[in-house]
Every structure is written in C-alpha cells, then in structure tokens.
C-alpha positions in Angstrom: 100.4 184.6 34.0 99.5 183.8 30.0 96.5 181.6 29.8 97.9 177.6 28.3 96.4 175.9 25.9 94.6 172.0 27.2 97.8 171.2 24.5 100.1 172.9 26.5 99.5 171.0 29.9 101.1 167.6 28.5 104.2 169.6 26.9 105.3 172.5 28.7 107.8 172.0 31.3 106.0 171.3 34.8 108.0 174.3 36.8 106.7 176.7 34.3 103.2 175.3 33.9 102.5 175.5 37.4 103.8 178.7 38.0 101.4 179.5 35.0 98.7 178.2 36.5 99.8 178.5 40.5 100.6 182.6 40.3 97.2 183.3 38.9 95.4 181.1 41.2 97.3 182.5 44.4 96.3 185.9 43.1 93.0 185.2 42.8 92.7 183.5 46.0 94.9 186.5 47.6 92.4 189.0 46.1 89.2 186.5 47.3 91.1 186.3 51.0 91.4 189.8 51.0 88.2 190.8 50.6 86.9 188.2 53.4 89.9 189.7 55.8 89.4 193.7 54.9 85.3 192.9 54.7 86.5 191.9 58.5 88.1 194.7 59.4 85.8 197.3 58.0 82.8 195.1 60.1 85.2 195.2 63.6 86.0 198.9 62.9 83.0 200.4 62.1 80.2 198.3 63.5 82.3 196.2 66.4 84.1 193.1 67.2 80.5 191.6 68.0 79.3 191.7 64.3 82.7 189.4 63.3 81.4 186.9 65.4 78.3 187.3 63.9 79.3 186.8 60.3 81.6 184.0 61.9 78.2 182.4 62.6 77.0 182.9 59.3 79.9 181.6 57.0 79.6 177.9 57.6 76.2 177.9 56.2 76.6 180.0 53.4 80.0 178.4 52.8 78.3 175.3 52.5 75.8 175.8 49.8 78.5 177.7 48.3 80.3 174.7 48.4 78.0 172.5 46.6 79.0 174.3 43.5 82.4 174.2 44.2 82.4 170.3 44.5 80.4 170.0 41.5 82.8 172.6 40.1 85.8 170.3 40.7 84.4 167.2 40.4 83.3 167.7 37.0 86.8 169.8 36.5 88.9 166.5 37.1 86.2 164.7 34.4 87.0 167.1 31.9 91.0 167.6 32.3 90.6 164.0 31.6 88.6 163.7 28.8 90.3 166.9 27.0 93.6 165.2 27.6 92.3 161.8 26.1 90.8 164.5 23.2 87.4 163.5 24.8 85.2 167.0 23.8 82.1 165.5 23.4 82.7 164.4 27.3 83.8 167.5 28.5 81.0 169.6 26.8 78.5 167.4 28.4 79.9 167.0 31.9 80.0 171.1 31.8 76.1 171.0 30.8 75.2 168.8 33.4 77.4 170.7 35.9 75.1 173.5 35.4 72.1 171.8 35.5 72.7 170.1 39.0 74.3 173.5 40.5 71.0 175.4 40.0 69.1 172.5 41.2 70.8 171.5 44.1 71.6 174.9 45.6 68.0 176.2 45.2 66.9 173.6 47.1 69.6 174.4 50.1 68.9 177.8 49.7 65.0 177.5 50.2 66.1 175.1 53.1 68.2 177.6 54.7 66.0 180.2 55.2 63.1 177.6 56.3 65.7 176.7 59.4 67.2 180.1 59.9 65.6 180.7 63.2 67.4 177.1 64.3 70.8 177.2 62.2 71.7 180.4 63.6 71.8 179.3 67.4 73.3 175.8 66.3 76.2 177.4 65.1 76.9 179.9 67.8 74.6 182.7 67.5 73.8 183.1 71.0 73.3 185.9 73.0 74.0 189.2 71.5 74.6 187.7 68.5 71.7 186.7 67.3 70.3 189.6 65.7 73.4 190.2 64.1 73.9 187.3 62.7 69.9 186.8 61.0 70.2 190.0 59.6 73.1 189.3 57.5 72.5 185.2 57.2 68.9 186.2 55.4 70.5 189.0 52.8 73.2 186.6 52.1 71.2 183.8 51.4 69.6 185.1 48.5 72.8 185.5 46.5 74.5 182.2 47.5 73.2 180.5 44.3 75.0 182.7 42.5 78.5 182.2 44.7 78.0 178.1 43.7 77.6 179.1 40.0 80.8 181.1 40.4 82.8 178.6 42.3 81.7 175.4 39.1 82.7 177.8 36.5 85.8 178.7 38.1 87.2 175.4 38.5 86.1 174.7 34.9 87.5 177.8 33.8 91.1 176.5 35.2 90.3 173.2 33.3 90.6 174.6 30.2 93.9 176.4 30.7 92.6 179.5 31.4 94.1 180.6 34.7 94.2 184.2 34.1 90.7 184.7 33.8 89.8 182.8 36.8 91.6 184.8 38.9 89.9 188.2 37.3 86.6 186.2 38.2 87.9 185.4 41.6 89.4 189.7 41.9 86.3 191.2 40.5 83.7 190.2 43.1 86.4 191.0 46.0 87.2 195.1 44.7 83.3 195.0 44.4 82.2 193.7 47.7 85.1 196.1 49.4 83.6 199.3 47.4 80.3 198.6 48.3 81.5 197.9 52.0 82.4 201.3 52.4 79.4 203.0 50.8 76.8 200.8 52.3 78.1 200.6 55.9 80.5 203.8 56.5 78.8 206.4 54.0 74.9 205.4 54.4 75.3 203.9 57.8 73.3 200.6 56.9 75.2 198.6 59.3 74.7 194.9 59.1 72.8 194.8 56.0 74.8 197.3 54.4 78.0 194.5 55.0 75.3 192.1 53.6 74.1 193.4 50.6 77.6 194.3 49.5 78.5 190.5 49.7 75.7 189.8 48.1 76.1 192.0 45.3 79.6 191.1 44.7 78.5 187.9 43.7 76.3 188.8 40.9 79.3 191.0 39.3 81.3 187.7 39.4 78.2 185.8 37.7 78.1 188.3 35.0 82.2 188.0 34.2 81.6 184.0 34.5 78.8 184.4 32.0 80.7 186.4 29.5 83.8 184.2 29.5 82.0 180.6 28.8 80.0 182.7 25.9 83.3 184.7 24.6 85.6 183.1 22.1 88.0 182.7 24.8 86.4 179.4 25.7 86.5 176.2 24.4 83.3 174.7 25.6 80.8 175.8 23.6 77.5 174.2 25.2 74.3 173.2 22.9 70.6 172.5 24.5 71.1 168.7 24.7 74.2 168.9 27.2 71.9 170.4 29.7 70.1 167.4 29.8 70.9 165.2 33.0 73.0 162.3 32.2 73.1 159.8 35.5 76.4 158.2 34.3 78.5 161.6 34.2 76.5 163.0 37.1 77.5 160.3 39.4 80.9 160.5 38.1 80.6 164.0 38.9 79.2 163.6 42.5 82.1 161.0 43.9 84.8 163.3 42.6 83.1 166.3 44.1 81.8 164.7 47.5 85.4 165.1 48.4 85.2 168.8 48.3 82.2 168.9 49.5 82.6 166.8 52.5 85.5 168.5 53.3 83.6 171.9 53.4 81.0 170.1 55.1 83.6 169.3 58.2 84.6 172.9 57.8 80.8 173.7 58.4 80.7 171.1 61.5 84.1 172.6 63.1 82.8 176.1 62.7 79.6 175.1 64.8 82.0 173.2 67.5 84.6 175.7 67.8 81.6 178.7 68.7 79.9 176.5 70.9 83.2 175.7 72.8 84.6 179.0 72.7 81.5 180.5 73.8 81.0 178.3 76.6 84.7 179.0 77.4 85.0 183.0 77.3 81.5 184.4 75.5 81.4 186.2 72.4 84.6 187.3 72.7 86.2 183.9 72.6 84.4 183.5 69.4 85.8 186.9 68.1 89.2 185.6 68.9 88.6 182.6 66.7 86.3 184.8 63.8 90.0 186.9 63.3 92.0 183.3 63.5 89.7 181.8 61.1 90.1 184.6 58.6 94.0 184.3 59.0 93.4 180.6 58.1 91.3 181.4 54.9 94.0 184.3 53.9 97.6 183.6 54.7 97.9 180.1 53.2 96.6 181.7 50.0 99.9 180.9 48.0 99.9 177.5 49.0 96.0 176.9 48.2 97.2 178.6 44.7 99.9 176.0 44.2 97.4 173.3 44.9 94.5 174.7 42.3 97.2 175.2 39.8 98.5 171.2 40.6 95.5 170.0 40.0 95.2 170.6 35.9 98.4 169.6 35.3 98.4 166.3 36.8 94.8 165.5 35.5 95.6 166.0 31.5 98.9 164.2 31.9 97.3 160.9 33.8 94.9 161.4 31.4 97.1 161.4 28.5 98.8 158.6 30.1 102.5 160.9 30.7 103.3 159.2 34.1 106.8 161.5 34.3 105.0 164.7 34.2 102.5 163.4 36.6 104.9 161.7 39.2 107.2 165.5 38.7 104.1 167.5 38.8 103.8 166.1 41.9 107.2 166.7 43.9 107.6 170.2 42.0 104.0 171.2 43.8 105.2 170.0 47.1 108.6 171.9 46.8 106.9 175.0 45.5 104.2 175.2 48.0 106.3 174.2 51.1 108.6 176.9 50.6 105.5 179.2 50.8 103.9 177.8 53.7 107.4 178.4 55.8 107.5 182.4 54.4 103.9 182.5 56.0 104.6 180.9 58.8 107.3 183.3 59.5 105.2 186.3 58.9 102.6 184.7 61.7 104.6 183.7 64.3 106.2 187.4 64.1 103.4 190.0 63.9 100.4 188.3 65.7 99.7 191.5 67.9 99.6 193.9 64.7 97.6 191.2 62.7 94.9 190.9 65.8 94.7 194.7 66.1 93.9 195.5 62.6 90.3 193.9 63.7 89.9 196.0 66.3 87.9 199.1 66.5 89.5 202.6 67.8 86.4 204.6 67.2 85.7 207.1 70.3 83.0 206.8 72.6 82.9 203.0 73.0 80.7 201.3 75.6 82.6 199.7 78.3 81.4 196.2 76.8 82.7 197.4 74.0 86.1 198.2 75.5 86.4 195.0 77.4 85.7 192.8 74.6 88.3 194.5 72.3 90.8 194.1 75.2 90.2 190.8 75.5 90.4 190.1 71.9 93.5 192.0 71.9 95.1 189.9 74.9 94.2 186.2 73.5 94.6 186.2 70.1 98.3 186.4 69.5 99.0 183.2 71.6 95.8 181.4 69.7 96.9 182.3 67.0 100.9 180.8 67.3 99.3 178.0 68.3 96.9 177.6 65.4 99.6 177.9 62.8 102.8 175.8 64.5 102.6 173.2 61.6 102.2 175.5 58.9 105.8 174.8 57.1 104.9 171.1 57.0 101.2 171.4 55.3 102.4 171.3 51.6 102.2 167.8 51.5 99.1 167.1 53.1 97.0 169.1 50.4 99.0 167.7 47.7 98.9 164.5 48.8 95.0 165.1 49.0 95.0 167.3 45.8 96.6 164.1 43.6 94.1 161.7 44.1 91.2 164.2 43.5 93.3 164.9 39.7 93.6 161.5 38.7 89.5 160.3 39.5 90.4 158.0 42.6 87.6 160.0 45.0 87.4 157.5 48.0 91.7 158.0 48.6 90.8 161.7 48.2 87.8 161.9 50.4 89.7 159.8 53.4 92.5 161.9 52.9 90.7 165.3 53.0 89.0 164.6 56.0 91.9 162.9 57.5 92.7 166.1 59.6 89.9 167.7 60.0 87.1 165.1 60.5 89.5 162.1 62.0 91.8 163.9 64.1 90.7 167.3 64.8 87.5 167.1 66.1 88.0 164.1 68.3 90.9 166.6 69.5 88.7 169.7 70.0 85.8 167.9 72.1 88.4 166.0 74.0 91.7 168.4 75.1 89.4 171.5 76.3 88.2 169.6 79.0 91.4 168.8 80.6 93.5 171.9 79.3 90.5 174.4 78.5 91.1 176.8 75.8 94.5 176.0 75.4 93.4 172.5 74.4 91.2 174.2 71.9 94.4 176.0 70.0 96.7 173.2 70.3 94.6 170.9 68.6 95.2 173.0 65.4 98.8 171.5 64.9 98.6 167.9 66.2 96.5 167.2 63.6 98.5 168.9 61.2 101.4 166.6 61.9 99.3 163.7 62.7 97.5 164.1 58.5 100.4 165.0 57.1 102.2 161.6 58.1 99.2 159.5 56.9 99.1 161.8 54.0 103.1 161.5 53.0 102.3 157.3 53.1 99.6 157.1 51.1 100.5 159.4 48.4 104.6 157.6 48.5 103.0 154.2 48.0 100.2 155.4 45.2 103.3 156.8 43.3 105.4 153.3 43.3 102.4 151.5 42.5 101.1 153.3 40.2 102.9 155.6 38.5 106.4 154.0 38.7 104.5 150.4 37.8 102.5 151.7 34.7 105.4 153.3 33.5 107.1 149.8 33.4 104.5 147.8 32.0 
C-alpha cells in the first residue's frame, strides 16, 4: 500500500502498480461503503425501515452536488496525470487551482438551489407519504455540508494523481469511522433521531476536509499552489468540464434512476417497495467496492503512460485491470447470490414493541428482497469490462467515448428497461432490468474499447 512516485507510474511493473494503487483504493471505498451500509443499519434498527427509504430519497440529490466535485475532481485528475507524465507542472499546478475555484463556485450555487426547491425535490424523488418528514429533515442538515463532500471528492482524485494512494484512502476511512461514532451518540445515546443520523453525516465531512487540507499543504504533496493558479483559466476549465461531464453525467443518471425506481416501486408496493430497493441500492454502492478500487487505481496508471507516450504499459494496464477486477466481481457475486436473506435482515429492526405497520413493513422487506436482490446482481462476474472499458477513455482525454460509454447502461438501456418491463411483468420487470443491461453495456463496451486498442494503441506503436 506504499504511496508511488508520478516517476514510478511509467516504470514499475503494471501488476504491482495497480495493486499499489487498486488495494488502497478498494480500502478506502470499502471503508466509504461501509459507513453508507452500517449508517443503514443503525437508521433501520434504531429509527425503522421507513427512515432508509427516507435517506434513499435524499441521496440522489445530495449525491449529485457531491458529484460535481467529483467530476471536476477527475476531470482535472486525467489533465494532470497527463501533464505530470509529459513533466507538464506548471499545467498541473494550475488545473488544481482552477479545480478549486470552480468546486466552491459551482456547488454553492446547487446548494443554495437545493434548499430553494426542497419542498418540490423531496416528492419528485419519492418522498411521499410517510416519508416526507423524514426525508426534509435529514435532506436540509445534509445540505449544508455537501460543499464540503465535493471539495473532498476533487482532492481525492487529485490526491491519487500524484501517486499518493495511501492517503486517499485515510481521506476516504476517516470521515466513515467518524460519521459511524457520531451515529451512535447522536441517534442511540441522545435519541436525536433523524437529525442526529444527519448531523453525523454532516460532520464527517468536515473531518475529511480538514485531513484533505493538511495533505495538499504537507510536504507530502507535490502541488504546491500560488495566488495566480486560482485564477479561472477558460482553456483548462473547459478541458476540465468535458473530461468531468462524464462523471458527472453518469451520477446525474444515477440521480434520475433513483427518482424512477421510488416512484415505480412506490406505486408498485408503497414504502416498503422502496425500502426493499434503499437496502439493494446500498448493496450496489458496497459489494462492488474491490472492483470500483481496481478501476480508480487503473485510471493513474494508464493516464501517465499515454501521456508519456508508453503504449505497452497502457495497452497491459488495460487487460491486467480487467483480469484483476473480474476475478473480484465473481467472489462477490458468489457471496450475494448465497447469503441474501442474512444481508436483507441486517437492515431490519428487532426492537420490542413495534407497531403493527412496523411489523408488516419489515416482513415484507424481509420476504422480497432476497429474490430482488439475485436478480439485481446476475451479471455481476461480467461487469469488469464494462467500467474499464469506460474507465480507459476517461484516462487518456477522449471524454465523448467515455461519456457514451458511461451512460451506455444506465441512461440507454436501463431506463428504457425500467419504464417499459414493469408494465407487462410488474416488479419483477423492475429487478430483471438490472442485468440485461449489464450484458447488453458490456458487449458495446468490449467493441469499442477492442477496436480503440488496435487503432490506437497497436497503430501508434507502429508508426
């Protein structure tokens, strides 16, 4: 888990680069998921299954302004693997400045939005019915601190620009011990309920801002910003923008399935359809966590070697992701298909004395989700290649390849599936949509990304 040198990514040997940079990553991201899935758990055990669907309501907004910095974070990520690989600092230095700059900008503005709107985002998005109040109470807390989650989100993907791996996952742990800590004073020691799972979310994000903060302004970084690289620069920005509209888009498709699937799933089974699909979506964000660590630590690698114009490292870094990260998808898809029933209880609440709403909703919970949730993950083994695929493109600067290919599955297949196959095969058609468009990407995916390689890589090698 050593932290490389920018050097090191164009000489090292790829299996033992990645697995610098992957290991790190998927710890981080384990540590990240596991605060989202145990923040879930506490919330279902000690305030009921009704308040996960109410922070399932939330996430897709919050996510999204989150997001913003995360584009930027990448976009600006890929710029400066580049330039340092091409010994470009001056580039690099400025394209972090301007990162900045736009983050605080941009997010404010979404933020001051947000809470304009809330009274019309929340019931958009599938905050009907009993909720509602839920939801609004811990949408408004949250709100305030998701400036802070996009500042955390650029610097992290900077952070792993630079070679720095192991301290972008202690940027990625810290915030998740913190929010969990805070979980259990706030909700199950002072009995604040909903704001008390708020504020602790919200909280955790400033601890991460404050390790972010030290690391750009320790020695341990190489980017050491002056006044003047604040300053917007239009050229780099718009660089910037392409190369991060593909993250953002896709999080923005995440935010559009999230207010589909409630509003289906309610109008199918309630709020506790949408419970059933708050504990999938969670299971989505933390059991592909090695793979998404494979991808994060891919995308470094192949970016300073493009950029350094080393078309063998690139075209290996490439298959060796693939092989890595398939491997890991089949483990978790193992574990899924095996223990859904324990997984779908752990949201569940035991607690004596529950209403008979209460009771009925956890049953049904209890009833539907193992099924949903086979369903949801058949395609898992065969995923590896579609983020890669995806992943590659993002690396090398080509952002209108990587945008069409990160919303291949989600924006051009998956939600034509999910309006259409409910209303012929009703919640089942819901479920099953999951995997045909896992298949369906990943074969677009695989022929794109074979043909790019031949053409480019295998041709520029020649020439």
């Amino acid at each position: 888990m050593a932290n490389v040198s920018a050097e090191q990514l164009g000489s090292e040997s790829i299996s033992s680069l990645l697995i610098k940079q992957a290991v790190p990553a998927s710890i981080g991201i384990l540590v990240m998921s596991l605060n989202v899935l145990v923040d879930s758990i506490f919330v279902g055990n000690w305030i009921g299954s009704i308040a996960i669907a109410a922070i399932n309501v939330v996430l897709p907004v919050s996510f999204f302004i989150g997001a913003l910095g995360m584009s930027i974070g990448i976009g600006g990520a890929s710029i400066i693997s580049r330039a340092l690989g091409a010994n470009n600092k001056k580039k690099a230095l400025r394209t972090f400045g301007n990162q900045i700059s736009f983050t605080i900008l941009i997010t404010t503005i979404m933020v001051a939005l947000g809470l304009a709107f809330v009274d019309n985002l929340i019931p958009a998005f599938g905050g009907k019915g009993s909720i509602f109040e839920l939801a609004k109470i811990y949408y408004v807390i949250v709100l305030y601190g998701v400036p802070l989650l996009a500042l955390n989100m650029m610097g992290n993907a900077v952070i792993r620009a630079e070679g720095k791996p192991k301290f972008a996952m202690i940027a990625m742990i810290i915030p998740s011990i913190g929010n969990l800590l805070m979980d259990y004073i706030f909700i199950n020691v002072l009995d604040y309920g909903m704001e008390g799972a708020a504020w602790a979310t919200t909280i955790s994000y400033f601890l991460c801002f404050c390790y972010i903060l030290y690391f750009f302004l320790s020695k341990h970084s190489e980017l050491k910003l002056n006044l003047q690289d604040f300053g917007i620069n239009f050229r780099i920005l718009k660089e910037i923008s392409s190369l991060g509209f593909v993250t953002l888009s896709r999080q923005a498709v995440v935010s559009i399935i999230y207010l589909l699937m409630n509003n289906i799933l309610f109008d199918l089974g309630g709020e506790a359809m949408v419970a059933v699909y708050a504990i999938i979506g969670r299971m989505l964000m933390f059991a592909l966590f090695p793979v998404f660590g494979v991808t994060q630590g891919f995308l470094p690698i192949a970016g300073f070697n493009y950029g350094a114009g080393k078309f063998d490292r690139v075209k290996e870094s490439i298959y060796t992701a693939i092989k890595y990260a398939a491997i890991l998808a089949t483990i978790v898809f193992a574990g899924l298909m095996i223990f859904p029933e324990e997984i779908a209880g752990l949201f569940l609440s035991h607690k004596q004395g529950m209403s008979s709403v209460e009771l009925a909703t956890n049953k049904f919970v209890l009833e539907n989700t193992p099924s949903a949730m086979r369903w949801v993950f058949a395609a898992t083994p065969i995923i590896a290649l579609q983020l890669i695929g995806a992943a590659y493109f993002q690396a090398i600067g080509k952002a209108v390849p990587a945008l069409l290919l990160t919303l291949c599955r989600q924006g051009f297949f998956f939600i034509p599936l999910i309006l259409i196959l409910p209303i012929y095969l009703g919640e089942l058609g819901v479920w099953i949509s999951f995997p045909i468009a896992d298949v369906l990407a990943t074969i677009v995916t695989g022929y794109y990304l074979r043909k790019e390689v031949n053409r480019t890589l295998v041709s520029e090698k020649m020439q």
